[in-house]
C-alpha positions as semicolon CSV with decimal commas, in nm:
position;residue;x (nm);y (nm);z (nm)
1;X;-0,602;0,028;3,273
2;X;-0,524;0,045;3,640
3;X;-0,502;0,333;3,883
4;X;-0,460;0,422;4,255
5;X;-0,804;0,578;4,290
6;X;-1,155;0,454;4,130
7;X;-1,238;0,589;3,837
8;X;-1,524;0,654;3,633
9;X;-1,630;0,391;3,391
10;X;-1,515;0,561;3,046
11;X;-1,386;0,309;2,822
12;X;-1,743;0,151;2,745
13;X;-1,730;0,469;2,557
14;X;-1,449;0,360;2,335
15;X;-1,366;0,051;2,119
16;X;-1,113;-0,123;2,349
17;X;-1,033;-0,109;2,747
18;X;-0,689;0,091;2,694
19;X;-0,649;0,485;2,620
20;X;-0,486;0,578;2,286
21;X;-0,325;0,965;2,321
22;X;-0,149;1,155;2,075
23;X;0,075;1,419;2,045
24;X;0,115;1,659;1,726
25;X;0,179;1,971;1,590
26;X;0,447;2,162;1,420
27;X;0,830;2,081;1,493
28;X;0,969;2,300;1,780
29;X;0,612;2,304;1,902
30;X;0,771;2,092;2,238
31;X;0,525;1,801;2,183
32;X;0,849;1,560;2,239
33;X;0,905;1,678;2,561
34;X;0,553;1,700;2,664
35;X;0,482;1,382;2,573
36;X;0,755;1,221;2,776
37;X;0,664;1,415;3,053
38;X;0,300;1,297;3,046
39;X;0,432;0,908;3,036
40;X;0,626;1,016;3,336
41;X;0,316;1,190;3,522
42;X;0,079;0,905;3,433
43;X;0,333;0,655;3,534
44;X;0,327;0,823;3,900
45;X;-0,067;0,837;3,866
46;X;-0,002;0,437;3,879
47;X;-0,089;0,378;3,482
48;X;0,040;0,115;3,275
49;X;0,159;0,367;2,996
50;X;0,341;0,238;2,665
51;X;0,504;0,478;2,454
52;X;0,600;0,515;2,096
53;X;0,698;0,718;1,814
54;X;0,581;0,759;1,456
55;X;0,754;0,694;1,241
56;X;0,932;0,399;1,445
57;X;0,871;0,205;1,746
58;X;0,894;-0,158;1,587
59;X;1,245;-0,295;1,417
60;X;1,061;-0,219;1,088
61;X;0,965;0,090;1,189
62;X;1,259;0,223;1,320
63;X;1,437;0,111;0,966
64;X;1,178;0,334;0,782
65;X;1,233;0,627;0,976
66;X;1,603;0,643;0,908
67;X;1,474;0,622;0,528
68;X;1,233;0,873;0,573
69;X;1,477;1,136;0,817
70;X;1,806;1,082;0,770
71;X;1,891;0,880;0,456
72;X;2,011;1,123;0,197
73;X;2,099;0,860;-0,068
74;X;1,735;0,847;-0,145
75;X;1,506;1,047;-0,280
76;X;1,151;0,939;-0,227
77;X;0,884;1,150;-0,378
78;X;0,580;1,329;-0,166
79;X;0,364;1,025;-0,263
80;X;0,595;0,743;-0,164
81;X;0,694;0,946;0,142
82;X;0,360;0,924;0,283
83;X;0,336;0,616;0,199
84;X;0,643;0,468;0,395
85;X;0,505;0,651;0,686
86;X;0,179;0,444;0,679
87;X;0,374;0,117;0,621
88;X;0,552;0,224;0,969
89;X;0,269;0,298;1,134
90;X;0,103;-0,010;1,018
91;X;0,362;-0,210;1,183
92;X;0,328;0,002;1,472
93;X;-0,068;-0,045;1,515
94;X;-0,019;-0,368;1,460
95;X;0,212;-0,495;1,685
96;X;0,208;-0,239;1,943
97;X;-0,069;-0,013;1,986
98;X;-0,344;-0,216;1,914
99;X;-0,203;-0,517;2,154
100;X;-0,163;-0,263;2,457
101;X;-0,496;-0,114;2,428
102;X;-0,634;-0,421;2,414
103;X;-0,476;-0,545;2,770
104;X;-0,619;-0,191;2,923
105;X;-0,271;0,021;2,926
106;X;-0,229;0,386;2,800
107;X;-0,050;0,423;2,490
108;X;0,105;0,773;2,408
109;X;0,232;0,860;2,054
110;X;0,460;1,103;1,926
111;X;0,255;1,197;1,617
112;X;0,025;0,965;1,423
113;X;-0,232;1,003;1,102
114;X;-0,272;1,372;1,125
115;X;0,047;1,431;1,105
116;X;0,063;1,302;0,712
117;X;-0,246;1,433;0,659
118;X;-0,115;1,777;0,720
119;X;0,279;1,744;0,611
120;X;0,211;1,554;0,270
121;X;-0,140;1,632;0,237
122;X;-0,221;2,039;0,315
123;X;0,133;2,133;0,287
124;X;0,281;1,854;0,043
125;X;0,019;1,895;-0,214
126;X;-0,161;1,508;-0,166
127;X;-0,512;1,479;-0,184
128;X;-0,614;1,476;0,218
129;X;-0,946;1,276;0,144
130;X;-0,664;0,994;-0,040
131;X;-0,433;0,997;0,279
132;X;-0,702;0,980;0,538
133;X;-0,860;0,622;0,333
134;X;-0,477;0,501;0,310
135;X;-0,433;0,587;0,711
136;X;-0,786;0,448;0,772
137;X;-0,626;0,099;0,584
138;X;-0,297;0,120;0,769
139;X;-0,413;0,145;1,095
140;X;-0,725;-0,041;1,061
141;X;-0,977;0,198;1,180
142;X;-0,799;0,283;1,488
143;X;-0,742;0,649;1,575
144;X;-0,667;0,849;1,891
145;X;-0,905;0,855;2,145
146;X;-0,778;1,217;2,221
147;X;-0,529;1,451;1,984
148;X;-0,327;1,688;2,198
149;X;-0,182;1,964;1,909
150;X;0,090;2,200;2,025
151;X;0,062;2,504;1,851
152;X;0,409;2,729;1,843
153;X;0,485;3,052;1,562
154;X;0,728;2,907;1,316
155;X;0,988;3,208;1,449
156;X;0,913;3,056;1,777
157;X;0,975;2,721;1,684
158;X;1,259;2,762;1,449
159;X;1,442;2,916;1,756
160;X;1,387;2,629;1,968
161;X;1,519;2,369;1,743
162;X;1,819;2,541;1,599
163;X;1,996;2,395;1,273
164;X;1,741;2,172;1,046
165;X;1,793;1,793;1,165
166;X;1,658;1,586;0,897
167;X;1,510;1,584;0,574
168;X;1,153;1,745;0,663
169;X;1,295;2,036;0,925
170;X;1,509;2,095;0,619
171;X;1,213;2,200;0,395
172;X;1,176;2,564;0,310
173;X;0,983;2,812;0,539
174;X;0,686;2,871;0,319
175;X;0,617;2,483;0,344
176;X;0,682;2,517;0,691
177;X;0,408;2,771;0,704
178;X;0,155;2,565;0,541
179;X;0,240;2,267;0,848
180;X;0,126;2,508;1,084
181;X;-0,157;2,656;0,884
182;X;-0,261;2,285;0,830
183;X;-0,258;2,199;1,187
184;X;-0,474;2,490;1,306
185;X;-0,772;2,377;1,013
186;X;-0,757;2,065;1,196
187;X;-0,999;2,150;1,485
188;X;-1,205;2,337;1,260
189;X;-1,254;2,079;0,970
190;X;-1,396;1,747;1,128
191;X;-1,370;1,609;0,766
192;X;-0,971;1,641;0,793
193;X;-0,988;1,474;1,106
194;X;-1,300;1,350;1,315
195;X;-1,138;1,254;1,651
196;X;-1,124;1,457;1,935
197;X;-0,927;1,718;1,934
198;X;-0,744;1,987;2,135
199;X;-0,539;2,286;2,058
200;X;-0,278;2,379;2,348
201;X;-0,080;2,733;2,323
202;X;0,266;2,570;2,296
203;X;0,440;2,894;2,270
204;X;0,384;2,948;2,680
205;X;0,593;2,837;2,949
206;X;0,675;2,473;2,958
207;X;0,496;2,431;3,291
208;X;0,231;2,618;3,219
209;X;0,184;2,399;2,875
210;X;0,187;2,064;3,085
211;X;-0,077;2,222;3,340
212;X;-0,285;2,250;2,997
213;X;-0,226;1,898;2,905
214;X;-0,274;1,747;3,207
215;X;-0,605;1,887;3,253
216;X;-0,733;1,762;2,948
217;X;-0,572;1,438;3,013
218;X;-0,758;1,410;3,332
219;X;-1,109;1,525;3,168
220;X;-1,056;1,272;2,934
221;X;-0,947;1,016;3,169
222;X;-1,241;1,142;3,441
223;X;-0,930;1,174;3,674
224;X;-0,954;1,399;4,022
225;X;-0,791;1,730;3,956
226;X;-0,431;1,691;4,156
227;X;-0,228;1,961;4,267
């Protein structure tokens, strides 16, 4: 992991060189456009930052997410849902994440585990103790060495991203309801998910949102506060 300015000796602290973030939360939350904008600060900063979505990112992946999203000639059930998600991010972990940590870079995600873990699990009816052990498998242990969850009212979010776009925006409201209700046990239930974890008020201004993330990116990080 390189950078313009010493920093402080972290990743000893951690179980490879690189720095695994994450972005999640509800849709409409703005964690898409955060996240790109993060890649784009830490890329100034002088990081080697790879970045990926989930579901998708690898050839295989990317050919499960149009199953999952956008293929309305199938049907798959809550179970077999979850489970394509895992086989994505399985490939993912596999053949990028886990690689790039390894050499020292930055990897930022556009959702990982938690995300199934809330959608199938708290709001799709799955046993959360079964998806965490079949996340644990797929990814091999590996989780997010920080979780960045952008929090937004479902009114508020439902007006940022308009029309439903694929098949789980197009899910009624009360399940929509239980994503968000999920996502907020989250920080309160370490059982649900153990790594570390931060809430961020994704219902403020967009700049004032990245200020928020990029002061616990540079916490995390041990980074110099910059203007």
């Amino acid at each position: 992991m390189t950078h313009k300015d010493t920093v402080d000796d972290t990743t000893r602290l951690r179980p490879h060189p690189g720095f695994f973030l994450v972005f999640e939360g509800p849709d409409g939350g703005g964690k898409s456009t955060q996240a790109a904008r993060t890649i784009e600060w830490l890329r100034e900063e002088g990081f080697d930052v790879v970045a990926c979505r989930d579901p998708g990112g690898t050839n295989l992946g990317e050919r499960l997410r149009t199953v999952i999203l956008s293929d309305e000639s199938v049907h798959p059930t809550m179970r077999a849902e979850m489970l394509l998600y895992m086989a994505s991010r399985a490939q993912l972990v596999d053949e990028v994440i886990r690689p790039a940590l390894a050499a020292g870079r930055i990897v930022v995600s556009d959702r990982f585990v938690l995300s199934n873990i809330i959608y199938q699990g708290v709001a799709g009816g799955l046993s959360v103790d079964e998806i965490a052990d079949v996340g644990l498998v797929a990814t091999g242990g590996l989780m997010p060495d920080l979780t960045l969850l952008l929090d937004v009212p479902q009114e508020v979010a439902r007006s940022r991203t308009g029309p439903a776009r694929d098949r789980i925006e197009k899910r009624p409201a009360e399940y929509q309801d239980r994503v968000r209700a999920g996502f907020l046990l989250a920080p309160a239930d370490r059982s649900m998910y153990s790594s570390p974890l931060t809430v961020i008020d994704g219902g403020l201004e967009a700049d004032a949102v990245f200020a928020l993330i990029r002061k616990e990116v540079q916490d995390a990080l041990a980074l110099d506060p910059r203007p």
